[in-house]
C-alpha positions as CSV (number, residue, x, y, z in Angstrom):
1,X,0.0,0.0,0.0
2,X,2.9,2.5,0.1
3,X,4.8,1.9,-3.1
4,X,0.3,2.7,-4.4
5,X,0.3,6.0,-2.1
6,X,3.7,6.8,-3.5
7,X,3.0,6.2,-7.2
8,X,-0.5,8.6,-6.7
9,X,1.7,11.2,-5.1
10,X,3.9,11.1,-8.5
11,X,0.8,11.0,-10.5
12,X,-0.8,14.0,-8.6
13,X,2.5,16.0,-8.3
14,X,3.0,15.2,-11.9
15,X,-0.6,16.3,-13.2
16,X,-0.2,19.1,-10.5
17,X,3.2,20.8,-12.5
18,X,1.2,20.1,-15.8
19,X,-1.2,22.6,-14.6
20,X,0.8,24.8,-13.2
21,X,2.7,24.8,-16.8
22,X,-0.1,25.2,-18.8
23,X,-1.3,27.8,-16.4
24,X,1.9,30.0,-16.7
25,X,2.1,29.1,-20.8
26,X,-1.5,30.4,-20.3
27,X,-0.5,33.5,-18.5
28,X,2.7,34.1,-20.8
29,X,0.1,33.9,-23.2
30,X,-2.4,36.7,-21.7
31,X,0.6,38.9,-21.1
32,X,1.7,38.9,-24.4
33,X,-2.0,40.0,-25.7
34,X,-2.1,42.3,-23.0
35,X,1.4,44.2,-24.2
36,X,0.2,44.0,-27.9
37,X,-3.5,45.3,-26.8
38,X,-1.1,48.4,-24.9
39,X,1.2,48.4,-28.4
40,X,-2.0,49.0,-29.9
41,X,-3.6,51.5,-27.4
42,X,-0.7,53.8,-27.6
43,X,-0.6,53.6,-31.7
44,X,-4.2,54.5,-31.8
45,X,-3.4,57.3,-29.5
46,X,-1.0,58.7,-31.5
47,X,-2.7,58.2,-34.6
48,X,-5.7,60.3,-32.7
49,X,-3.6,63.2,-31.8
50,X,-2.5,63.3,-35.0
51,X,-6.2,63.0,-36.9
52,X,-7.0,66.3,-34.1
53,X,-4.6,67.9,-35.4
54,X,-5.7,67.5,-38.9
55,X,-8.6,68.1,-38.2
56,X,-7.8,71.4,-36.3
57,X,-6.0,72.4,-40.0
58,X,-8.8,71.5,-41.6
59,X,-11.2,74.0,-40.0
60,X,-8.3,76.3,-40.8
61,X,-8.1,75.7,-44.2
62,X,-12.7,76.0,-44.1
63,X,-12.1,79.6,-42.2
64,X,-9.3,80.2,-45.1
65,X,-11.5,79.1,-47.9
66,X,-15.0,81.3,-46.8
67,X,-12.7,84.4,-46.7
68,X,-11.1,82.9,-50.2
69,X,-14.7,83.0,-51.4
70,X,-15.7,86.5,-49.9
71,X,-12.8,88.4,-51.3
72,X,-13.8,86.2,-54.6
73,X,-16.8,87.8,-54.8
74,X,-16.0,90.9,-53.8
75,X,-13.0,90.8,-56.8
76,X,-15.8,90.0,-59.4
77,X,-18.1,92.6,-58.3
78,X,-15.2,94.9,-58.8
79,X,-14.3,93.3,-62.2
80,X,-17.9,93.9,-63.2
81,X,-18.5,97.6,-62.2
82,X,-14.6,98.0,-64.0
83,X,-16.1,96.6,-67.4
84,X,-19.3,98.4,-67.1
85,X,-16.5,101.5,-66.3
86,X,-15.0,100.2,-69.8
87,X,-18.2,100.2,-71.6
88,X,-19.1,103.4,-70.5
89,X,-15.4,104.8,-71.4
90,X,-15.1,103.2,-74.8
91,X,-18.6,104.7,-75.2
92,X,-17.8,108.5,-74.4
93,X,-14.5,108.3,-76.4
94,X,-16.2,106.9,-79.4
95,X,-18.6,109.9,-79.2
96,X,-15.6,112.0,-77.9
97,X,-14.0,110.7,-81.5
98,X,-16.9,111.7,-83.3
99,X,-16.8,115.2,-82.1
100,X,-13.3,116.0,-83.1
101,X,-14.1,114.0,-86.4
102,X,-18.0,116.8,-86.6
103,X,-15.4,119.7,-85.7
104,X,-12.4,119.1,-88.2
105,X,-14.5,119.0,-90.5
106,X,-16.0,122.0,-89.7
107,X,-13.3,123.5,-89.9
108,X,-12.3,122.6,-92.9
109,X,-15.7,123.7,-94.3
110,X,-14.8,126.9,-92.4
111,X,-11.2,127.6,-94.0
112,X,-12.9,126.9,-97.1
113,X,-16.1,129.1,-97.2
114,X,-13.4,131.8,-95.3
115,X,-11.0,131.0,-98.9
116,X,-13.9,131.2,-101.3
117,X,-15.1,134.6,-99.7
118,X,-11.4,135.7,-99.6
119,X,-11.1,135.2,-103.7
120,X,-14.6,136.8,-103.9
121,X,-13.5,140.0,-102.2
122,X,-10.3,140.0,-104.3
123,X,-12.5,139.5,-107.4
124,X,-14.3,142.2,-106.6
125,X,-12.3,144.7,-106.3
């Protein structure tokens, strides 16, 4: 009876270190997840500060682009009353161009009437 008490003490000691070995390969295991899932928590960390910060420029670059789109609009409401300027300009020196055309000849007309009355009163006397 004690060579049967000694082998069950083998047997349970033996089965008892099994456990204990697939407990800690177990555990080596779990910490091993556990420092990847920490790994993985300070990546994600750092990829967050970095999508805040892009996300900061972004709203930047949206404040940029309404005061893009302001002066924009304010540039083609000046390019519009400048063309309208234009048309008006072109306008007045067409009729501007007309009048110095009306008053060349006129005096031309002038020189000439003042020539023919000039020969007249030579021929007359």
């Amino acid at each position: 009876m004690g060579d049967e008490n000694c082998d069950y003490i083998k047997l349970y000691d033996r089965k008892f270190f099994q456990n204990i070995s697939a407990s800690y390969i177990t555990m080596t295991n779990i910490q091993s997840k556990i420092d990847l899932l920490k790994q993985r928590a300070i990546d994600l960390e750092a990829e967050n500060a970095k999508l805040k910060q892009i996300i900061k420029e972004n709203a930047k670059c949206k404040a940029d682009n309404v005061n893009l789109l302001a002066e924009n609009t304010k540039i083609k409401t000046e390019n519009v009353k400048l063309k309208q300027a234009m048309g008006e300009n072109a306008k007045f020196k067409a009729e501007s161009l007309e009048e110095v055309r009306m008053r060349e000849r006129i005096e031309k007309t002038m020189l000439e009437l003042d020539g023919c009355l000039y020969r007249k009163s030579l021929s007359m006397k």
